[in-house]
C-alpha positions as CSV (number, residue, x, y, z in Angstrom):
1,X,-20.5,-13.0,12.9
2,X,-17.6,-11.8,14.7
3,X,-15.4,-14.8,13.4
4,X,-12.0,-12.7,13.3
5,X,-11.6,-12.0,17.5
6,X,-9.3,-14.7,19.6
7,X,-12.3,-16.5,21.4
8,X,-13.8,-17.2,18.1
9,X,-10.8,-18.4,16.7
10,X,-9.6,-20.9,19.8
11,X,-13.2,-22.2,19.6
12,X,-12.8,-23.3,16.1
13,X,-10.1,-25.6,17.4
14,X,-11.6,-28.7,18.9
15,X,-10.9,-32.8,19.5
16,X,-10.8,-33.1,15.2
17,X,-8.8,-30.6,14.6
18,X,-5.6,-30.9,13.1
19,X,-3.5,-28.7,13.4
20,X,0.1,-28.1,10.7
21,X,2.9,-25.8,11.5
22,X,4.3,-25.0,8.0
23,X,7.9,-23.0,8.2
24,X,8.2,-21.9,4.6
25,X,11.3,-21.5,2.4
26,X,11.8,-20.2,-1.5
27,X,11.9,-23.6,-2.2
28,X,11.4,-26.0,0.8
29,X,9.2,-26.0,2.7
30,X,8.7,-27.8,6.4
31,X,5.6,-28.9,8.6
32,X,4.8,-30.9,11.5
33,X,1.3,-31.9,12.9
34,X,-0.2,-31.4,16.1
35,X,-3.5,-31.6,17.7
36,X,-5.7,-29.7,19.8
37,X,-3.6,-30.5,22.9
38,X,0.1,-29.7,21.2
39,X,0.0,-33.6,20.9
40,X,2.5,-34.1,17.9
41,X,1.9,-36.8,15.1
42,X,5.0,-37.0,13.9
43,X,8.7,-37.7,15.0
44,X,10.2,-35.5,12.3
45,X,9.1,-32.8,10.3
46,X,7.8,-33.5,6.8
47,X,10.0,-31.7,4.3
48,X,7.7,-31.0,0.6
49,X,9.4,-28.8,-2.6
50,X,7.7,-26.0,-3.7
51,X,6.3,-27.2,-6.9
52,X,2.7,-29.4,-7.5
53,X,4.8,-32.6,-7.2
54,X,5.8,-31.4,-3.5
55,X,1.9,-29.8,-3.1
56,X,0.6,-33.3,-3.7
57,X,2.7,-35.2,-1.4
58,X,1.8,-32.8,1.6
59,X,-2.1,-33.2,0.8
60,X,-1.4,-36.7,1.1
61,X,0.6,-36.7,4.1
62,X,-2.1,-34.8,5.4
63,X,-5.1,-37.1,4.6
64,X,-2.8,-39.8,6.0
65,X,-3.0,-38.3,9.3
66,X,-6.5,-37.5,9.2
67,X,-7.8,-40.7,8.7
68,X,-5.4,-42.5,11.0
69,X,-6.4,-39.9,13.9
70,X,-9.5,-38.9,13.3
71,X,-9.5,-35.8,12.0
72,X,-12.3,-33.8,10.1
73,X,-10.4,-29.9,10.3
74,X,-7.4,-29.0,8.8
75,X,-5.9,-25.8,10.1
76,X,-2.3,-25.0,8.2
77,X,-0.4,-22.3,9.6
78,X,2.6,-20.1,8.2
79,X,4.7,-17.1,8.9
80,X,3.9,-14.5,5.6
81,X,7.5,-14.5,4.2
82,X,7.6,-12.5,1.6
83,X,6.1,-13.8,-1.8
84,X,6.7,-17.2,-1.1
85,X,3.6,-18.4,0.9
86,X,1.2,-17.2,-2.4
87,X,1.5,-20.6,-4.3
88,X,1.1,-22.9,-1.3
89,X,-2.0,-20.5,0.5
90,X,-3.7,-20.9,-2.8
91,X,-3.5,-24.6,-3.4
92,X,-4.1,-25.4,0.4
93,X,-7.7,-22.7,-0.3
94,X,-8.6,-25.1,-3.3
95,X,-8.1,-27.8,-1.6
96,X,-10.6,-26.9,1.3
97,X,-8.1,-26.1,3.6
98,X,-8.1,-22.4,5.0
99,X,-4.3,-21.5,6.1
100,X,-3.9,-18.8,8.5
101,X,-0.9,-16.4,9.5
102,X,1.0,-16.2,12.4
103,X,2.9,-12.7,12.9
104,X,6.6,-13.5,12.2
105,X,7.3,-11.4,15.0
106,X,5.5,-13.4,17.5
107,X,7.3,-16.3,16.1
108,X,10.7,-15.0,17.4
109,X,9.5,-13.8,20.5
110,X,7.6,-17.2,21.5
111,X,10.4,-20.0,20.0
112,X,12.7,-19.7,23.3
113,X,9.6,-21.0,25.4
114,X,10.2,-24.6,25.1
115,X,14.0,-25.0,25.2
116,X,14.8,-21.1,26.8
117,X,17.4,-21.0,23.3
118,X,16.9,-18.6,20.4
119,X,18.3,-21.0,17.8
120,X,16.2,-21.2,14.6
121,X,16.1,-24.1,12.3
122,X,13.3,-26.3,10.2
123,X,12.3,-28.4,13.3
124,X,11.9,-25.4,15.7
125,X,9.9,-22.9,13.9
126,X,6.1,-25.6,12.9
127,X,5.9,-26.5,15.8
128,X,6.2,-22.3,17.1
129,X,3.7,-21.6,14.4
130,X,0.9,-24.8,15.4
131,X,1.6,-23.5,19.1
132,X,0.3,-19.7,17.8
133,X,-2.2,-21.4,15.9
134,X,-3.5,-23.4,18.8
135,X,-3.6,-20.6,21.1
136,X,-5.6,-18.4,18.5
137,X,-2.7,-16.0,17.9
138,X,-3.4,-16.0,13.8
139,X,-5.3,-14.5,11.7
140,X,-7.3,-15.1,8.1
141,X,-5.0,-14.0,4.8
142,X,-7.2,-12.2,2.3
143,X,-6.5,-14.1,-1.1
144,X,-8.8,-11.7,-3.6
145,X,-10.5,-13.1,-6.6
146,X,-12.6,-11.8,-9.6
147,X,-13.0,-8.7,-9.8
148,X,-11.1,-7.6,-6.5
149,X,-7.8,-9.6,-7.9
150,X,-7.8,-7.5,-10.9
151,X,-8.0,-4.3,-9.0
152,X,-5.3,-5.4,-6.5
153,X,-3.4,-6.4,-9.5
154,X,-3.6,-2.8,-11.7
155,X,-3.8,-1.1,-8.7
156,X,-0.1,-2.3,-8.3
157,X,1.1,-1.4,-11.2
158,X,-0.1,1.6,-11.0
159,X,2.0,2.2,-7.8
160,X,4.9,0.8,-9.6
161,X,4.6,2.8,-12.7
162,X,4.3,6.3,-10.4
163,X,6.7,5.2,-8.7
164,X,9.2,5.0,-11.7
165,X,7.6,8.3,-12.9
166,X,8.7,9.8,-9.7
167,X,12.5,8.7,-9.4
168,X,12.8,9.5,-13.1
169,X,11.7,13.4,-12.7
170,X,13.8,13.4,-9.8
171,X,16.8,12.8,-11.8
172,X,16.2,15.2,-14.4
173,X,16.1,17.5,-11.6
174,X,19.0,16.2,-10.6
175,X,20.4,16.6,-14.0
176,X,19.6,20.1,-14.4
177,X,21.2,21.1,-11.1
178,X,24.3,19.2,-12.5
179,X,24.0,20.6,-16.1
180,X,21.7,23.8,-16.4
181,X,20.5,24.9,-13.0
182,X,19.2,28.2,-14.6
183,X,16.3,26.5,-16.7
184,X,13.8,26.1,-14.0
185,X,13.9,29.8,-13.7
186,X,12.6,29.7,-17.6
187,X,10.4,26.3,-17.4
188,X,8.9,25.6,-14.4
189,X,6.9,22.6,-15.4
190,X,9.1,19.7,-16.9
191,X,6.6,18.9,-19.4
192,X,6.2,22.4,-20.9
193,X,6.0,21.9,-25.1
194,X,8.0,24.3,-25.8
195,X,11.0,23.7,-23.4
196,X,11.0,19.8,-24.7
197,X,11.3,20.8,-28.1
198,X,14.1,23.0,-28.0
199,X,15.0,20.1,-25.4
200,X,15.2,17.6,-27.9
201,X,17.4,19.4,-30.4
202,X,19.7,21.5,-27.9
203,X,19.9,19.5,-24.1
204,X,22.9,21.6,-23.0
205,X,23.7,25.5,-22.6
206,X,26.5,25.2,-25.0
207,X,23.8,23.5,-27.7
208,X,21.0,26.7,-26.6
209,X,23.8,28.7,-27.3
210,X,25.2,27.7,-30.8
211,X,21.1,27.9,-31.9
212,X,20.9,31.5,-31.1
213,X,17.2,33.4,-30.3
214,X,16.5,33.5,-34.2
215,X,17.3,29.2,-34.3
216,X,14.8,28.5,-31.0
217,X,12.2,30.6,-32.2
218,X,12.6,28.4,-35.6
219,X,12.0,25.2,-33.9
220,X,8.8,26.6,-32.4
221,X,7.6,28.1,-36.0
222,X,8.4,24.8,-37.9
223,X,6.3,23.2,-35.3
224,X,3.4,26.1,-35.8
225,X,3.5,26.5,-31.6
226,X,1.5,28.9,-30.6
227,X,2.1,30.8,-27.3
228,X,6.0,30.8,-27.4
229,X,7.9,33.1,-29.5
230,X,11.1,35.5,-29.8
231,X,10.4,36.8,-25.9
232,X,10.6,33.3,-24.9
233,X,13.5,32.4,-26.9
234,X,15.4,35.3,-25.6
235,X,15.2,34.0,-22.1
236,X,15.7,30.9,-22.7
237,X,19.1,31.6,-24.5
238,X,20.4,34.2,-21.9
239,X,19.8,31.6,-19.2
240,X,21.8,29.4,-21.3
241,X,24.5,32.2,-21.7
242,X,25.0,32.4,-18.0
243,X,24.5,28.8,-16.9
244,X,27.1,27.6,-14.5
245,X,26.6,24.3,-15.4
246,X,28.8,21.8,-15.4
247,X,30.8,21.2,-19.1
248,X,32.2,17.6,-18.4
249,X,31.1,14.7,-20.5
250,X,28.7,16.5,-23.0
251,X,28.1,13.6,-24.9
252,X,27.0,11.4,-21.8
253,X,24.8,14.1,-20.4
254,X,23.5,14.9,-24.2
255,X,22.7,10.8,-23.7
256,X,21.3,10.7,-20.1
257,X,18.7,13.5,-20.8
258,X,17.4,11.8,-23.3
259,X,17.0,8.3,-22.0
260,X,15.4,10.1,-18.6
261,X,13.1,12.1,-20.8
262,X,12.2,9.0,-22.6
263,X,11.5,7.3,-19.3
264,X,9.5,9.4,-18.0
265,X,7.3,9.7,-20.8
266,X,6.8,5.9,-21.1
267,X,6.0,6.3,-17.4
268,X,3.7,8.9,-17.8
269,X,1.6,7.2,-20.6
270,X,1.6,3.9,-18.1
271,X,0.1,6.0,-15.3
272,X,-2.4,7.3,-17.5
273,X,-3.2,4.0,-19.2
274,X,-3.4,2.3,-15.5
275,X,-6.0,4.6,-13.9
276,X,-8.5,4.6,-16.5
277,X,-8.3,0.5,-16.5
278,X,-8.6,0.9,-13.2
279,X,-11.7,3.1,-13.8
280,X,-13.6,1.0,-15.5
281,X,-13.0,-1.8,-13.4
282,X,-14.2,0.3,-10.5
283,X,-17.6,0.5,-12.1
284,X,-18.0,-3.3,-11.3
285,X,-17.6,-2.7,-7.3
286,X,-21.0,-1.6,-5.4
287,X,-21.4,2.0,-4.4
288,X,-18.1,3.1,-5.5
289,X,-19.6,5.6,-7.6
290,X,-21.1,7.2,-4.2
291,X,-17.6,7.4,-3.4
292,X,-16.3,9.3,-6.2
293,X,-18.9,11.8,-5.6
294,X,-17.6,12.9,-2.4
295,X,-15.3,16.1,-3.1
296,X,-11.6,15.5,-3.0
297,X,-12.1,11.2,-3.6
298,X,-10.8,10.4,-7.2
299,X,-10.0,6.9,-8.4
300,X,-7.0,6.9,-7.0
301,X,-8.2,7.1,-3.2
302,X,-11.0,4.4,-4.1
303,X,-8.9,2.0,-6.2
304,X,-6.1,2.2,-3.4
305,X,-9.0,1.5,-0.9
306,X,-10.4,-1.1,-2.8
307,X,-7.0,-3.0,-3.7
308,X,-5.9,-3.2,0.1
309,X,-8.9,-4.2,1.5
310,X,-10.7,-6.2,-1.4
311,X,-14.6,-7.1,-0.4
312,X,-15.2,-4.7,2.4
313,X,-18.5,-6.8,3.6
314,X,-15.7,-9.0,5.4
315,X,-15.2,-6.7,7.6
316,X,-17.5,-6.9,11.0
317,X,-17.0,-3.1,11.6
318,X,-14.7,-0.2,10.6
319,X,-12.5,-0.8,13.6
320,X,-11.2,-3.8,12.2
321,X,-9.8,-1.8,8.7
322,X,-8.5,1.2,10.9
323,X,-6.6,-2.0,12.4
324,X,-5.6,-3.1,9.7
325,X,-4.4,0.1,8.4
326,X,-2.0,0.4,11.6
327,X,-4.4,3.4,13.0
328,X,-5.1,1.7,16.0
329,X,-4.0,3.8,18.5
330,X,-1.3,2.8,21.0
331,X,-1.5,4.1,24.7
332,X,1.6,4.2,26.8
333,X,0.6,4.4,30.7
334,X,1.8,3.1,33.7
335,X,0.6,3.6,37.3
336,X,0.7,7.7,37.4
337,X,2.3,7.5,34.3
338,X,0.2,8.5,31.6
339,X,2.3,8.8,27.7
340,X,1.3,10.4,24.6
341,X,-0.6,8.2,22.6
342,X,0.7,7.1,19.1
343,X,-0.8,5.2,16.2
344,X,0.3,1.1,15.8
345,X,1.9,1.5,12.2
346,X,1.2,-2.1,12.1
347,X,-1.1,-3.1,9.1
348,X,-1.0,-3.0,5.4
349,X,1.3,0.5,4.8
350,X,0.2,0.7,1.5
351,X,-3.9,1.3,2.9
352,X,-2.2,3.3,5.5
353,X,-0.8,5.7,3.1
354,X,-3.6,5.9,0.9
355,X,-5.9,7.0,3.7
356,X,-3.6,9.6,4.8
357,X,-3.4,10.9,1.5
358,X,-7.0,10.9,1.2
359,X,-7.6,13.0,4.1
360,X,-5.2,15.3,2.9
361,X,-7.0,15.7,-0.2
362,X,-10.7,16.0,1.6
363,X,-8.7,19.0,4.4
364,X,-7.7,20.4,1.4
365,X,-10.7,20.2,-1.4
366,X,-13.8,19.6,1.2
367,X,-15.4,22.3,3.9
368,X,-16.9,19.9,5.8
369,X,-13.4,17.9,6.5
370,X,-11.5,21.1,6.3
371,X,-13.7,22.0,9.2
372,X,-13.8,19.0,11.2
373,X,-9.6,19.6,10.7
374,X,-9.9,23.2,12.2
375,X,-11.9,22.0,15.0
376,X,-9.7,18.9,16.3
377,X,-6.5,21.3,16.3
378,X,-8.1,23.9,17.7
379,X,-11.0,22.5,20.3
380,X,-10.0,23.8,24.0
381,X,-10.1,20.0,25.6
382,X,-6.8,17.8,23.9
383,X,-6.2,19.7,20.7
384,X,-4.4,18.1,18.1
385,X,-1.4,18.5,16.7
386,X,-1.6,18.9,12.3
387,X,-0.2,15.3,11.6
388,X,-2.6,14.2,14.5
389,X,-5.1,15.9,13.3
390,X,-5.1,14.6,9.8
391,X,-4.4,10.9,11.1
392,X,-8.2,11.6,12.9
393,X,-9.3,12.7,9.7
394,X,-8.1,9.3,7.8
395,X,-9.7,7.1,10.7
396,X,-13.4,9.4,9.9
397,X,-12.7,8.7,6.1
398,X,-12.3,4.7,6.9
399,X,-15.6,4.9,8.9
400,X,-17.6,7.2,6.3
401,X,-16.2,4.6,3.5
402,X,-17.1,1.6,5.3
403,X,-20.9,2.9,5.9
404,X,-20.9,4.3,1.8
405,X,-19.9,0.3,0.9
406,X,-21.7,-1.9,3.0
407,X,-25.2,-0.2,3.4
408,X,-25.1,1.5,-0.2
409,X,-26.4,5.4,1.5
410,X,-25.2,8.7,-0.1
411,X,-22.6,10.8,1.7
412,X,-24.4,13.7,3.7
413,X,-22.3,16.3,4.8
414,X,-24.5,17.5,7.4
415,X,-24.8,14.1,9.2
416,X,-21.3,13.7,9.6
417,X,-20.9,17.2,10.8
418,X,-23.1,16.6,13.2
419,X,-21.7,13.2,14.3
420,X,-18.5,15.8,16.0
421,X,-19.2,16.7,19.5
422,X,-18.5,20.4,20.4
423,X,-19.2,20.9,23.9
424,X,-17.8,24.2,24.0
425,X,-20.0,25.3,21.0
426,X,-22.9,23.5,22.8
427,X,-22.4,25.3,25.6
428,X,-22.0,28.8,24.3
């Protein structure tokens, strides 16, 4: 059933439908009741705190109105702002009544219809939103449970944690362009064994220096390393020798490598600790497996997938995700005037992201995307540019995904190379 399209939604509104504009706050919140006809109930709106005492008092303002006007449908409608909706969507869902969004952006665009006057205030902005609402301008939040709320939840983290792990290495690269520019030309990798010994014991030039080849290539011994030795050690200390690093504060920068090193070790270990929870949690979902055996799709593509969109059977058809990814392309033509098309970029950026990083994985790792990437850029009729080109390649992923979840088949790379028209191959 295609519930989610505006014709559906303005016929779910009918003579019992009530119908609550809710403007929401961080810790006050404000609605006003209309009906079907923008017919308002009230003369004021109803203010309500953001706690269960506050929750309680609008459910019973609400049944108030229902029984006095003869009303068997709730529909509450919000803006999303921010964090602060979560509480109230979730107790209005127990409850047996479904809110719905209205795009905030919407909301500031319609509000100057009534009065022509761009002010903003508590009274204003419910009865904007029940207008939206009425006119089937919303749409259904996704509130996960089980299973899907857990993986949303790690799945978080996870970002978080990589994203810590990321803004600490770039500061010890920072660092070493501040301190010892010349050890990437030793160490390459930041985690190398070796290099965080030594590391450890000598963080500056001036420390490398004072150790001498014959006290590096101790530390390595002591530790019984294999695969570093005097060679090594000889580099390491004429890099330090040369440095042109800086020789200010020794003791802060002795401090700040440290507590970065530190950091992005406990990062590290989170990441790692994250994706195989995440793993295992996969294992619960349907046909993810099926996923995961497509070359160039890891956990991290089908966790991301799965986290964003929750219970993919939802969905009516893959359209609606690349919609919701902000893939939806965008024309711009007017008259004679025909644009260059561009993607929406409205959506969950998060699922957006994920998918473009997935296709560059699959170009990358898999022949049959890698070709289906050759042949968009290169195809005589509208060729596409790379970023184009890989953007296509997300939208076939979302489509491919979709098919893998919902009917349970096995990815066949023939069948989707086949699904590519080549007229000029055809014709040759």
């Amino acid at each position: 059933m295609k519930y989610n399209t505006q014709n559906a939604k303005i016929a779910s509104i009918d003579e019992k439908t009530l119908i609550v504009g809710i403007d929401i706050g961080s810790e006050t919140h404000f609605a006003r009741a209309f009906d079907w006809r923008n017919y308002e109930y009230t003369r004021k709106p109803f203010e309500f705190s953001n706690n269960e005492a506050g929750f309680q008092t609008f459910k019973a303002w609400i049944e108030e109105l229902q029984e006095k006007n003869g009303k068997s449908v709730v529909i509450p409608g919000m803006e999303p702002t921010g964090h602060y909706w979560f509480a109230l969507g979730k107790f209005l869902q127990d409850n047996g009544m479904k809110p719905v969004h209205v795009n905030p952006h919407h909301v500031k665009k319609s509000k100057e219809l009534d009065d022509n006057n761009p002010n903003k205030n508590d009274r204003k902005d419910p009865k904007t939103i029940a207008g939206l609402v009425n006119e089937g301008r919303f749409s259904y939040p996704y509130i996960p449970t089980g299973i899907y709320a857990e993986i949303r939840g790690l799945s978080n983290l996870r970002f978080q944690a990589q994203e810590g792990l990321t803004r600490a290495k770039n500061r010890i690269a920072r660092w070493f362009s501040i301190y010892f520019p010349e050890y990437k030309d030793v160490y390459r990798d930041l985690k190398a064994v070796s290099g965080r010994m030594v590391l450890q014991v000598a963080p500056l030039p001036e420390d490398i220096r004072k150790l001498g080849v014959e006290g590096v290539n101790r530390i390595w011994r002591d530790a019984k390393l294999r695969g570093a030795g005097r060679k090594r050690a000889k580099t390491l200390v004429s890099a330090a020798e040369h440095s042109v690093g800086s020789k200010e504060a020794p003791e802060a920068a002795r401090m700040e490598l440290r507590n970065l090193l530190n950091d992005m070790d406990v990062y590290a270990s989170r990441v790692e600790e994250l994706l195989g929870m995440i793993g295992e949690k996969l294992k619960e979902i349907p046909y993810t497996d099926k996923l995961m055996a497509i070359k160039g799709v890891g956990v991290i593509t089908v966790s991301g997938l799965i986290a964003e969109v929750g219970d993919i059977k939802r969905f009516d058809d893959p359209k609606q995700l690349q919609k919701l990814a902000g893939y939806a392309i965008v024309t711009n033509q007017s008259g004679k005037h025909k644009g260059e098309s561009r993607i929406s970029c409205r959506g969950r950026k998060r699922l957006r992201y994920v998918l473009y990083e997935a296709a560059l994985s699959l170009v990358g790792r898999n022949p049959e995307f890698k070709a289906i990437h050759e042949y968009y850029r290169t195809r005589r009729k509208n060729p596409l540019k790379k970023m184009q080109s890989v953007v296509a390649v997300a939208c076939k992923v979302i489509r491919i995904f979709y098919v893998i979840l919902t009917k349970g088949v096995d990815y066949d790379p023939a069948k989707m190379l086949g699904d590519i028209r080549r007229p000029q191959i055809q014709g040759a």
